[in-house]
C-alpha positions as CSV (number, residue, x, y, z in Angstrom):
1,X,-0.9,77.1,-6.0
2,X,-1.9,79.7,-8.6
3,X,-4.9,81.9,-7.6
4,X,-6.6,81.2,-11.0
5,X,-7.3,77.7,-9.3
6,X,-9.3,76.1,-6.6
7,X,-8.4,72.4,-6.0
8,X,-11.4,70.1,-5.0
9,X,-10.8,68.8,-1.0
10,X,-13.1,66.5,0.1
11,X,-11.9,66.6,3.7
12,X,-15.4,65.4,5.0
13,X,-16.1,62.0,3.2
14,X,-21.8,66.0,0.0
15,X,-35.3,81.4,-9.4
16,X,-36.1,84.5,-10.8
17,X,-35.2,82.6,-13.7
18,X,-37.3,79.6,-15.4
19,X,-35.9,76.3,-14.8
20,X,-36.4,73.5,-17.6
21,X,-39.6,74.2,-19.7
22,X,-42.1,72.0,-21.0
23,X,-40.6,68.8,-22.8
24,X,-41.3,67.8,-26.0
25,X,-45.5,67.2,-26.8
26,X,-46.0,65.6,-23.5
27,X,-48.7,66.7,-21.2
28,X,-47.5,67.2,-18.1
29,X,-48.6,68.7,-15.1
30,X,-47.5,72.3,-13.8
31,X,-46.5,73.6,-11.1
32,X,-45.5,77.4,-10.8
33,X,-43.4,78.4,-7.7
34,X,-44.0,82.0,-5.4
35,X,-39.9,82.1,-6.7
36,X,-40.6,82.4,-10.3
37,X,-39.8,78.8,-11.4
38,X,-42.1,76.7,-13.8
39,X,-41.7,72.9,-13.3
40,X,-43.5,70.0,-15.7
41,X,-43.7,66.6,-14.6
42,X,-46.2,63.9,-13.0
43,X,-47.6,64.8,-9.9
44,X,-47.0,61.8,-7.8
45,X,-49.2,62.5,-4.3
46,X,-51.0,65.5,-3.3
47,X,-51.0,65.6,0.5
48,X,-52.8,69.0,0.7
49,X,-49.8,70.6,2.3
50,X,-47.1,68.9,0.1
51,X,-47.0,68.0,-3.1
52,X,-44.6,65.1,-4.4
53,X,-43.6,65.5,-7.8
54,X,-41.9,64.3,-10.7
55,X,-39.6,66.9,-12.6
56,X,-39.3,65.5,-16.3
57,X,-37.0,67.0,-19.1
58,X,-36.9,65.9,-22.5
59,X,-33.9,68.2,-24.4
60,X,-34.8,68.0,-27.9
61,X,-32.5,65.3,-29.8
62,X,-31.6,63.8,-25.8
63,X,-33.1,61.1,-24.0
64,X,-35.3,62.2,-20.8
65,X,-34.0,63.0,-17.9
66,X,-36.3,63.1,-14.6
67,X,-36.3,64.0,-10.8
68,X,-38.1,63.3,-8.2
69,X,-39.1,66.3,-5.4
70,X,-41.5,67.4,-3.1
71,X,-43.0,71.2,-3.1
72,X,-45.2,72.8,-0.5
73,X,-47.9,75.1,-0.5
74,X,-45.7,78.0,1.0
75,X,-43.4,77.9,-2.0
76,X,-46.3,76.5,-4.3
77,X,-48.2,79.7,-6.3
78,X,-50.8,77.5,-8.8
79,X,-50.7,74.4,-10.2
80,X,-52.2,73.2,-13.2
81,X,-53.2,69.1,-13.1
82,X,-53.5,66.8,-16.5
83,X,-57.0,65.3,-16.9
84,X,-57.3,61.7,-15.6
85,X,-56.4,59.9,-18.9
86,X,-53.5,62.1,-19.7
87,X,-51.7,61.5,-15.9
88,X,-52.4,57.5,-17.1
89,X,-50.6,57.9,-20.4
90,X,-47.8,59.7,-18.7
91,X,-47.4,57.4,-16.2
92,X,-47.4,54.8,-19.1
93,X,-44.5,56.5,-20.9
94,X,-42.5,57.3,-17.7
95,X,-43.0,53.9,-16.8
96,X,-41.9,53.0,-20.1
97,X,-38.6,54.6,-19.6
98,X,-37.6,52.1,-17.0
99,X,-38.7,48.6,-18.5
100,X,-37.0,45.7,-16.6
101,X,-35.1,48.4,-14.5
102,X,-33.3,49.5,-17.7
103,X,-34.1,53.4,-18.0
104,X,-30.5,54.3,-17.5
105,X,-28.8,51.8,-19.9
106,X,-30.8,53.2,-22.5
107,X,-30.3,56.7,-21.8
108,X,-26.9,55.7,-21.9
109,X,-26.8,53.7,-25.2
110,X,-28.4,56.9,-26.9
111,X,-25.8,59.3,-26.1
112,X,-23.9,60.8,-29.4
113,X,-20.6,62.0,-29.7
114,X,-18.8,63.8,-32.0
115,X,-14.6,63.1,-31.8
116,X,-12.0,66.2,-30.6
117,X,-8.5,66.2,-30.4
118,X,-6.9,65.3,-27.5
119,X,-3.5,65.3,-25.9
120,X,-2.2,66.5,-29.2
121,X,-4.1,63.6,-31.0
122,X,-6.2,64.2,-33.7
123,X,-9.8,63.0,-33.0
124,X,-8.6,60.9,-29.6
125,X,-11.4,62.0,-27.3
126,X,-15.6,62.2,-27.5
127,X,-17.4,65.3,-27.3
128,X,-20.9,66.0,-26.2
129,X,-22.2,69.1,-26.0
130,X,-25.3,69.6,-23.0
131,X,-27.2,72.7,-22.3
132,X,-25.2,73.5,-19.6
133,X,-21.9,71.5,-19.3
134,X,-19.7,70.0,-22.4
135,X,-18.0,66.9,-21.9
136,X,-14.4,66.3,-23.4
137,X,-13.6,62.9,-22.6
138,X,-10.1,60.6,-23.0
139,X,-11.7,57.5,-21.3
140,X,-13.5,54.6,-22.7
141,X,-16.9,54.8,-24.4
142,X,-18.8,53.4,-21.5
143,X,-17.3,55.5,-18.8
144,X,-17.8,58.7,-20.9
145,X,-21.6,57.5,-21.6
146,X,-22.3,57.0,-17.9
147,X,-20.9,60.5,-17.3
148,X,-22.6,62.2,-19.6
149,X,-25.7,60.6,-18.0
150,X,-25.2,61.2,-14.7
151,X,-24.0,64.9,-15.4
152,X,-27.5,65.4,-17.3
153,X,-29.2,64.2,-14.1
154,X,-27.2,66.1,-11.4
155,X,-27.5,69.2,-13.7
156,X,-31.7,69.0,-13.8
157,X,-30.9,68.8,-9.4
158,X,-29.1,71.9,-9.6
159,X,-31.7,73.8,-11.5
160,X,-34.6,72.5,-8.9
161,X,-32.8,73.9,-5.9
162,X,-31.2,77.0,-8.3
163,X,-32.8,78.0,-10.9
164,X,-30.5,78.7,-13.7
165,X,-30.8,82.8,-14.1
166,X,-28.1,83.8,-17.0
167,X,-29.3,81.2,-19.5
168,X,-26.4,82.8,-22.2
169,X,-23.4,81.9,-19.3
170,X,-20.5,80.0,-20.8
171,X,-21.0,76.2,-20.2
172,X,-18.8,74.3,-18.2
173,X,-16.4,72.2,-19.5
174,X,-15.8,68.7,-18.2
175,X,-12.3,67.0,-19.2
176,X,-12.3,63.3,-18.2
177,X,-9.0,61.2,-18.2
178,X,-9.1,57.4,-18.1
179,X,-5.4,57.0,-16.8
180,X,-3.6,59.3,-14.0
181,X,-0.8,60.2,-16.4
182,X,-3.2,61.5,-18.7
183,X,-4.7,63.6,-15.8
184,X,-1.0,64.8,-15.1
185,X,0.1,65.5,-18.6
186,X,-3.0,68.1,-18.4
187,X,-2.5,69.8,-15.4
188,X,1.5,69.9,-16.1
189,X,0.2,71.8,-19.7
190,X,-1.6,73.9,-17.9
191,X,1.0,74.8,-15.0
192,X,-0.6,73.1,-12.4
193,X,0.7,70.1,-9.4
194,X,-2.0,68.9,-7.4
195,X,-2.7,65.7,-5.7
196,X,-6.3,66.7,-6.3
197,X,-8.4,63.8,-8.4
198,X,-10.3,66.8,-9.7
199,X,-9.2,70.6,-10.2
200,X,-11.5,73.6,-10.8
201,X,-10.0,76.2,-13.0
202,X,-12.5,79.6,-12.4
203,X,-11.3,81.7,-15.0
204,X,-12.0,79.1,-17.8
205,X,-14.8,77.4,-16.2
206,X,-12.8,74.6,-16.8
207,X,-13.1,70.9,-14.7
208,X,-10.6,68.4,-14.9
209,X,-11.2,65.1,-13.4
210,X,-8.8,62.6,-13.4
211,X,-9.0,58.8,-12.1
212,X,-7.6,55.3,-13.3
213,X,-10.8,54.3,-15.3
214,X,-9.0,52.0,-18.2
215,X,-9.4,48.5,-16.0
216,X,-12.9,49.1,-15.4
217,X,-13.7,50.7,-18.8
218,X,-12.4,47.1,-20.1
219,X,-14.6,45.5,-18.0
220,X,-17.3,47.1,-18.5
221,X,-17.2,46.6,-22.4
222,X,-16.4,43.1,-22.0
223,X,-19.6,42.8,-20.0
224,X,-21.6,44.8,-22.0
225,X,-20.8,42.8,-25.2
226,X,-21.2,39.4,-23.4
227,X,-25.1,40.3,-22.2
228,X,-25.6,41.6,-25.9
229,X,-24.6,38.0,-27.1
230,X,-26.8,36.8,-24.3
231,X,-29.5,38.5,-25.7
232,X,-29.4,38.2,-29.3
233,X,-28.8,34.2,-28.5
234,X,-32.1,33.8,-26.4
235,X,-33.8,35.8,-29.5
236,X,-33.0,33.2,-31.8
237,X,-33.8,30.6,-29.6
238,X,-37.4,32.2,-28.6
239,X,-37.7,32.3,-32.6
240,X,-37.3,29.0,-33.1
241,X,-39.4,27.4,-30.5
242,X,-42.3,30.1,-32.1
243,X,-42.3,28.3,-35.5
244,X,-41.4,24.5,-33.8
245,X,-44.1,24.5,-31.1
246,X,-46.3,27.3,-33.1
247,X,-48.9,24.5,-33.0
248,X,-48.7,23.5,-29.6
249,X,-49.6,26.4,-27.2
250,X,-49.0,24.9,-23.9
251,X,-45.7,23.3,-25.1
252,X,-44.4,26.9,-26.3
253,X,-45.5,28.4,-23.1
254,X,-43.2,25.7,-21.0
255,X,-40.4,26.0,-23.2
256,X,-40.7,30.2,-23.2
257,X,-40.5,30.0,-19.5
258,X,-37.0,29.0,-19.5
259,X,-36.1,31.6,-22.2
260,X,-38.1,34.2,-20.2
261,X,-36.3,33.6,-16.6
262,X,-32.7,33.5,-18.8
263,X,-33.4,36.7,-19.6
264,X,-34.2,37.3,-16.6
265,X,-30.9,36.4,-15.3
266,X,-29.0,38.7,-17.7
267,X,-31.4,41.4,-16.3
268,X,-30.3,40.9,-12.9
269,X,-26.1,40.6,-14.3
270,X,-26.9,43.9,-15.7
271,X,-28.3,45.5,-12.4
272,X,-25.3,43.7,-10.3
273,X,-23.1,45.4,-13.2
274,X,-24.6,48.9,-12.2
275,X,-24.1,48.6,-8.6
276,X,-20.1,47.5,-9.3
277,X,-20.1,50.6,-11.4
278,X,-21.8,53.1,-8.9
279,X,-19.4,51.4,-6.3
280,X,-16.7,51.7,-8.1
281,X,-16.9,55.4,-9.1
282,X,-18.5,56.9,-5.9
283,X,-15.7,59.0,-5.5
284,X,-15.0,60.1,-9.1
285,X,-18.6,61.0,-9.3
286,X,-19.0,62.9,-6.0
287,X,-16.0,64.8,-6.6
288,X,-17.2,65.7,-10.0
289,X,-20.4,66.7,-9.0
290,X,-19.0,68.9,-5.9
291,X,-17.0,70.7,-8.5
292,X,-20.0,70.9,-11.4
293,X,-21.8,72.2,-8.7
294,X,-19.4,75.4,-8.1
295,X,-19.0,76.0,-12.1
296,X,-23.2,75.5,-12.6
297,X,-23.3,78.5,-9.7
298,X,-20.5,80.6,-10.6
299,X,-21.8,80.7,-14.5
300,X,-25.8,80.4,-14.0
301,X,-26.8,81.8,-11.1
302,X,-25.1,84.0,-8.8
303,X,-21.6,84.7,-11.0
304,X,-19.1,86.6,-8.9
305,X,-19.3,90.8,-9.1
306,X,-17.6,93.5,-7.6
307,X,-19.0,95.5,-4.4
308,X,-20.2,98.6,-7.0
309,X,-21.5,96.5,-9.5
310,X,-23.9,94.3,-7.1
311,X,-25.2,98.5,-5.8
312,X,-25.5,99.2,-9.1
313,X,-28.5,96.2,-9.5
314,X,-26.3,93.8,-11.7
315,X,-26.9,91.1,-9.8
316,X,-26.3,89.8,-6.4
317,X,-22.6,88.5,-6.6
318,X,-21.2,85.3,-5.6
319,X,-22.1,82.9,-2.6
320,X,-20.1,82.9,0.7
321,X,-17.6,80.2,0.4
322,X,-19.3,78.7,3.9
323,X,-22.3,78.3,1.5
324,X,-21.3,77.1,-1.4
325,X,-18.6,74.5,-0.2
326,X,-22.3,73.3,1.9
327,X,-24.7,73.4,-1.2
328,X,-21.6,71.7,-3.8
329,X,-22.0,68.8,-1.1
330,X,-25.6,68.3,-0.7
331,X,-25.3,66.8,-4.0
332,X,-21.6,64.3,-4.1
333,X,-24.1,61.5,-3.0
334,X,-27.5,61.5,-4.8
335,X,-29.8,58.4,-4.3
336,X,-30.0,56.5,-7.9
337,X,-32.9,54.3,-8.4
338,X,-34.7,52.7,-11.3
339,X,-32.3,55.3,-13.3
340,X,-33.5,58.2,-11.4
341,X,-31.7,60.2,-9.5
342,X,-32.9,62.3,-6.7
343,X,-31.9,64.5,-3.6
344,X,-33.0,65.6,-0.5
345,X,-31.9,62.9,1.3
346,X,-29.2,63.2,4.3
347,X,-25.9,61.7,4.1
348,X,-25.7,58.8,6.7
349,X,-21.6,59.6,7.2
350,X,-21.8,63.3,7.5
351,X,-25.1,62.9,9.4
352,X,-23.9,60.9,11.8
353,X,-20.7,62.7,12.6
354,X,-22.8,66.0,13.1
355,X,-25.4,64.1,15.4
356,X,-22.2,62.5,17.5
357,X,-20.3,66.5,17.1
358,X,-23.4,67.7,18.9
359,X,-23.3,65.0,21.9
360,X,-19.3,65.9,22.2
361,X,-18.3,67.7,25.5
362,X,-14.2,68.1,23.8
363,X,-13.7,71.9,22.9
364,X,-12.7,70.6,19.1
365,X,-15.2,68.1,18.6
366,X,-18.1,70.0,18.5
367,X,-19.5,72.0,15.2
368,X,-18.3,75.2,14.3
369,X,-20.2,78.4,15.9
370,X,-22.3,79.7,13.4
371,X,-20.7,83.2,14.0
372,X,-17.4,81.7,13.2
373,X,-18.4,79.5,10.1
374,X,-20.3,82.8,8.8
375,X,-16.7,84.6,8.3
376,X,-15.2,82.1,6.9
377,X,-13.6,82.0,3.5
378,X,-11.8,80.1,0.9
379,X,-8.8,79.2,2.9
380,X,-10.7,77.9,6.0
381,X,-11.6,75.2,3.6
382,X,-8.3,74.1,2.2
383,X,-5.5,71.9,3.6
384,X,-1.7,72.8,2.6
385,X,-0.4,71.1,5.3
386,X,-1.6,68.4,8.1
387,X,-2.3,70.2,11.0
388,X,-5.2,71.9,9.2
389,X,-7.1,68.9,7.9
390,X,-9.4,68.8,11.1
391,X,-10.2,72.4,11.2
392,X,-11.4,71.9,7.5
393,X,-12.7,69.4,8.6
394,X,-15.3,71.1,11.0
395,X,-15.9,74.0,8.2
396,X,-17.0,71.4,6.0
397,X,-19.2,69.2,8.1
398,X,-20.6,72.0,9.6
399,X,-21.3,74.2,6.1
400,X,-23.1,70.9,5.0
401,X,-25.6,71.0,8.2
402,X,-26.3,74.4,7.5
403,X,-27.0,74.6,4.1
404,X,-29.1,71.0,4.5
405,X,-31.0,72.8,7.1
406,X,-31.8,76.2,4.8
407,X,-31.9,74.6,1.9
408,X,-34.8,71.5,3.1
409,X,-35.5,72.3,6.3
410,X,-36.2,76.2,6.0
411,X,-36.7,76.5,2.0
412,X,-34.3,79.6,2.1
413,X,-31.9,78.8,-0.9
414,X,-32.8,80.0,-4.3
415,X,-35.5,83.0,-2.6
416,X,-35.4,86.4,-2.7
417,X,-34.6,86.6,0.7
418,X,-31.3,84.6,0.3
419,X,-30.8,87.5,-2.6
420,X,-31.1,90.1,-0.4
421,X,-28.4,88.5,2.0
422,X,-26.1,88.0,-1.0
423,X,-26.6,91.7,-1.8
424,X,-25.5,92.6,2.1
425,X,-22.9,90.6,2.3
426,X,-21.0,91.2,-0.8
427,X,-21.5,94.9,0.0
428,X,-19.4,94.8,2.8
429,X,-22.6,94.1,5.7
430,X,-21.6,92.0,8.2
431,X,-22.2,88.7,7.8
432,X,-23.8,88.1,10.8
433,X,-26.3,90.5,10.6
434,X,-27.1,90.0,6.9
435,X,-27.9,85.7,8.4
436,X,-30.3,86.8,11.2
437,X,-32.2,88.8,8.8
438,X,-32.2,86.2,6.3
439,X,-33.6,83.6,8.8
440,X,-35.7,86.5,10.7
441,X,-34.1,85.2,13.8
442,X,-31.6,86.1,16.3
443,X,-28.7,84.0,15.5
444,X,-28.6,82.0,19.5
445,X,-32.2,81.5,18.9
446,X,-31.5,80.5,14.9
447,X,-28.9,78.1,15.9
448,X,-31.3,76.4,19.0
449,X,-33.1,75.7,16.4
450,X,-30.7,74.5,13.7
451,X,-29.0,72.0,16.2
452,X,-32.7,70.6,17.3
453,X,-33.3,69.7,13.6
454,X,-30.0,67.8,13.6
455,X,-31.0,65.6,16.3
456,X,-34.1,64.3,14.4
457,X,-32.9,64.7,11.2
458,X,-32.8,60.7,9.5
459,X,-30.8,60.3,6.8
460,X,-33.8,59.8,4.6
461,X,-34.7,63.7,4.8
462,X,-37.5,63.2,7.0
463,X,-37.6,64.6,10.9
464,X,-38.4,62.8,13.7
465,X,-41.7,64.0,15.6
């Protein structure tokens, strides 16, 4: 495989800058972070030590994109709270955004593309163009819309846990395919085999994704337009009963029943529409956020430097591969609700495999020793061949529990503190010493601890008393 690529395995199956700004002539509230991060939004509770909190974005000319998070005091330097009728109206208009559980399938609808060639087709393909990611996409209108959506959400996750630092960076560019011959026909153009759904290509900060979307593209049209029919049918009728029973209020209210629990039977085809959809593409959608995930850092954040240049103050230079193959899969599985999406969570799958890795007496079965995972590099993490599947197998599982555990249980990731390690390591310090003074603990001691978190971690994020 050429070294200008790293191929996406998903063996396991998951702030000196300002993150995004104000939006639009809302009033929000504010909260500034110790880490230099500025964050607007609706503060949801205030429980003294932790503050839950809604992260809202509203990119001029784009529909808004929100997340939901929690910030404590530590990490918390002044807030600044919207009088009582502003937080109402806010609520009002964030509320708003999610009529009948519909926040999403608007967003969606209000996408805009512009057409680009494709495959050596004139204007074949849709183009949208994001802060931080442009989308170049053969498949079907609905697919690309939902993508484009999802990719606006995932992004606003990445800048809460890493602030975006070199706002000039070259986005990244997203390629969607439709059909795997498509996919193919790209990677043969560009010199590449893999058996990879999705390929990473560093020097271009280039991602190509590739999965058989046509069939449910089709479908998904073919549904879409049928619930619009729905709709503009039980308009009509609603009309019609307005001027025939316009006289007879208790009559019109009967018959507007029926018309109101039709519609709300398309509402709940749509919602069973959304859950076949986020079923169906679970896998494209955690493999392309895995792989957004190592463009967004390479590009915005911590961009890879030499060993003089990193002395020199120019930055801090990349992330371990240890940690950023964790960190890419903190986010493949988001939780999407009422067309949010948030993170934080713990996967059930990987959690449970580290809780039963824990309890396992078998020399293999266990997690990786931190000393071990901590010298790890890009190689540990790929499979050429099949006797290496399980050992990537532990790296990964065990590069997720760590980076879950710095990055929600110890609030490490995105401080200056994990700077300073950066800087050690990609000096040439060794690793392990550069992690214990990062964590300000031993590392026997450090990983006591680690491993006791795991055992009350629940997948919901929470730990068990």
């Amino acid at each position: 495989m050429p070294r200008a690529i790293v191929a996406l395995l998903l063996v396991a199956a998951p702030l000196l800058a300002q993150p995004p700004g104000p939006s639009g002539d809302w009033p929000m509230d504010e909260i500034k972070s110790k880490f230099g991060g500025v964050y607007h939004g609706l503060i949801l509770e205030d429980y003294g030590d932790v503050v839950k909190f809604r992260i809202v974005k509203r990119p001029p000319g784009r529909p808004t994109v929100t997340l939901t998070t929690t910030f404590t005091a530590a990490e918390t330097d002044k807030i600044t709270r919207l009088t009582d009728d502003e937080r109402k109206k806010l609520r009002e208009r964030l509320a708003a955004l999610d009529s009948e559980g519909a926040g999403e399938r608007a967003h969606v609808a209000a996408i805009e593309f512009t057409q680009t060639d494709w495959l050596g087709k004139e204007k074949a393909a849709r183009r949208y163009e994001a802060e931080q990611f442009v989308v170049i996409s053969g498949a079907q209108d609905d697919i690309t819309r939902r993508a484009v959506v999802r990719l606006e959400k995932i992004y606003t996750a990445y800048a809460r846990v890493l602030p975006p630092r070199h706002q000039a960076a070259r986005p990244t560019r997203v390629e969607l395919t439709d059909s795997l011959t498509d996919y193919k026909a790209i990677l043969k153009a560009s010199g590449v085999e893999a058996q990879n759904a999705a390929v990473f290509f560093p020097a271009d900060n280039r991602v190509v994704c590739g999965s058989d979307l046509k069939r449910l593209g089709d479908d998904l049209r073919r549904t879409r337009l049928h619930h619009e029919q729905q709709r503009v049918a039980l308009d009509k009728t609603e009309k019609e009963l307005r001027e025939l029973y316009k006289g007879s209020k208790d009559e019109l209210e009967r018959f507007l029943g029926g018309v109101r629990k039709e519609r709300e039977k398309v509402a709940a085809a749509e919602r069973e529409n959304d859950a076949a959809f986020d079923a169906a593409t679970r896998r494209l959608f955690a493999i392309l956020y895995h792989e957004a995930f190592h463009s967004y850092t390479s590009a915005f954040v911590y961009p890879p430097l030499k060993p003089d240049e990193v002395k020199a103050g120019m930055g801090t230079g990349e992330l371990p591969r240890w940690l950023n193959e964790g960190l890419a899969q903190l986010f493949e599985d988001p939780v999407i609700e009422a067309g949010e999406l948030r993170v934080g969570h713990a996967d059930p799958v990987r959690l449970k495999k580290v809780q039963d890795a824990l309890e396992s007496k078998k020399a293999d079965g266990g997690l990786v020793p931190l000393t071990d995972l901590l010298r790890t590099g890009r190689e540990q993490f790929v499979t050429t061949v099949a006797g290496e599947k399980q050992i990537a197998d532990r790296n990964y599982l065990t590069a997720w529990a760590v980076a879950h555990y710095l990055a929600f249980g110890r609030k490490v990731v995105g401080t200056k503190e994990l700077d300073d390690f950066l800087v050690a390591v990609n000096t040439g310090t060794d690793p392990a010493k550069a992690f214990a003074t990062l964590v300000g603990q031993d590392l026997p001691t450090f990983e006591k601890d680690w491993h006791e978190y795991l055992r009350k971690l629940l997948p919901d994020g929470s730990v068990r008393k």
